[in-house]
N, C-alpha and C positions, 0 to 999 in steps of 0.2 A: 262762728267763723269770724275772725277778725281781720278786717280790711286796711291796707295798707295804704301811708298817702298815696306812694308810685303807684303803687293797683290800680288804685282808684282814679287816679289821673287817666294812665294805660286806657282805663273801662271809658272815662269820658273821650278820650280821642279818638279811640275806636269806634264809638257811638257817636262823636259829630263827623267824622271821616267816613262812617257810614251813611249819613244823612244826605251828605252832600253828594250821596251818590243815589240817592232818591230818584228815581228814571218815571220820568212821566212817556209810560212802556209805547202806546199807543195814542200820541195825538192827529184825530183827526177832526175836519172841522167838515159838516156834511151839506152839502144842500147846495146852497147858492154860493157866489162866493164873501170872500172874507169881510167885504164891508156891508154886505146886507145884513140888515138885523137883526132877520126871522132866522138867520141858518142857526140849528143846533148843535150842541158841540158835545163831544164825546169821550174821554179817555182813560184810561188806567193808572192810575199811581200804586208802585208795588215798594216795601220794605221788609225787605233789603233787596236791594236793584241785583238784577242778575245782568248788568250791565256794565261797563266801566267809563259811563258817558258820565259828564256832572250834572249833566242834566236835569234839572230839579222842579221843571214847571210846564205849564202850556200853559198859552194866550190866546183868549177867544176874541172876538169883538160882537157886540150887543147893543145896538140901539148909539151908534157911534163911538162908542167908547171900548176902550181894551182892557181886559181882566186877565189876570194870571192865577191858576190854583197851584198850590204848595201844601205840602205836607211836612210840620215840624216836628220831629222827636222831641217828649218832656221827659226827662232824666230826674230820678227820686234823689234823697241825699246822698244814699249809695254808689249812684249811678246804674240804678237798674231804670231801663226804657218803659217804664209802664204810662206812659200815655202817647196819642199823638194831637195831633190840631190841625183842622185841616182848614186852610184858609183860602180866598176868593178877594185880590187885592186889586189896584188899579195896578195896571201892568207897566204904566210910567216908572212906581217906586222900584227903587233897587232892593230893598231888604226890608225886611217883614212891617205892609204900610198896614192901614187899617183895613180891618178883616171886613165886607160887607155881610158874610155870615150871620154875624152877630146881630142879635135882637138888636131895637131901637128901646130907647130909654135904658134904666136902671135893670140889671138882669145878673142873676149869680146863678150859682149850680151848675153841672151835667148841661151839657148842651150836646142839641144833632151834630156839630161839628167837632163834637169832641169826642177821641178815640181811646178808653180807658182800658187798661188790661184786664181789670176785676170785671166790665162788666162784660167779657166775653169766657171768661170762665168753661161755661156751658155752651157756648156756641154763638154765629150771629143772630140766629132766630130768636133765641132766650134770651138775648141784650134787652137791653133798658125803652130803645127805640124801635128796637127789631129788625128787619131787615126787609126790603129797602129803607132806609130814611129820604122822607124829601120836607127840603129848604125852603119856605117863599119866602121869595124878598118881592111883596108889591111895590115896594119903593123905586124898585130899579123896573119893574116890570117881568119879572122873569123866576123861574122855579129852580133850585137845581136838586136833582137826585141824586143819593150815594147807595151806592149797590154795595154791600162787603161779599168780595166773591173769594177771598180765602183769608184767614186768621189763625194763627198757630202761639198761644201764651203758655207759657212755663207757671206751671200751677205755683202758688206762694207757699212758704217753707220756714218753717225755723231761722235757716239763712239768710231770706228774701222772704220779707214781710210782704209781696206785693207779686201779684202776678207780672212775668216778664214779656212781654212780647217779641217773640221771633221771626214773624211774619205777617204782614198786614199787607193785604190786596184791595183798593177800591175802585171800582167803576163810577167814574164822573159824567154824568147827565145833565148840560145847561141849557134848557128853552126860554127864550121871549115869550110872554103873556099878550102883550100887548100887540095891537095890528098898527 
């Protein structure tokens, strides 16, 4: 199949016009209220939003500080969606700050926070991490869980060297460690 620039334009507008409709479906923040440290925090990030909110995040607070989760579409040369990235920023920055996710030090490959087409293939049980994954970040004090509660990839083809994903559900889990 030969892909046209305009196609392929078309494919990437659709895909960040999708993005940006990323609906963080259910935030709620449970327990105590918002500036206490211990309350855990809970929500849904679903792609593609069955929403038309632009909605693209919640913001928890932890130990004084405010974090925001986002889910980012990575788009292949094609523009097929086969990854995502799920990040965990200061909620100050406006557009994608540093991820606290990410290991400390020097770190390449597959990471918990990274949402690959190929490696769901077979399912979220048979992925890489399995299903739940959970994050520590001792540095900040606190754990966070990702639940994949639904996933729907377009097996890879002749056409599409890469699996596509059509649907991506995660359930976001953020506790404090510390007292």
């Amino acid at each position: 199949m030969h892909r046209t620039g305009s196609g392929l334009q078309m494919r990437i507008v659709k895909v960040i016009a999708g993005s940006l409709l990323l609906l963080l479906a259910s935030p709620t923040i449970s327990g105590a209220a918002a500036t206490d440290s211990s309350a855990p925090f809970s929500a849904v990030l679903t792609y593609p939003s069955e929403s038309r909110s632009d909605e693209i995040s919640g913001v928890f607070r932890s130990h004084g500080k405010a974090y925001r989760f986002r889910l980012y579409p990575e788009l292949d040369f094609y523009g097929v969606l086969d990854n995502f990235a799920l990040t965990m920023e200061d909620a100050s920055s406006s557009w994608r700050g540093h991820n606290f996710l990410e290991p400390t030090g020097m770190w390449h490959g597959y990471q918990r926070f990274f949402f690959a087409g190929s490696d769901f293939e077979h399912g979220a049980a048979k992925s890489g991490y399995g299903n739940p994954r959970t994050i520590e970040l001792p540095r900040l004090g606190m754990a966070v869980q990702v639940t994949i509660v639904r996933v729907v990839v377009k097996p890879a083809n002749p056409t599409a060297l890469v699996p596509e994903f059509k649907n991506l559900t995660l359930r976001i889990f953020a506790r404090t460690e510390r007292t």
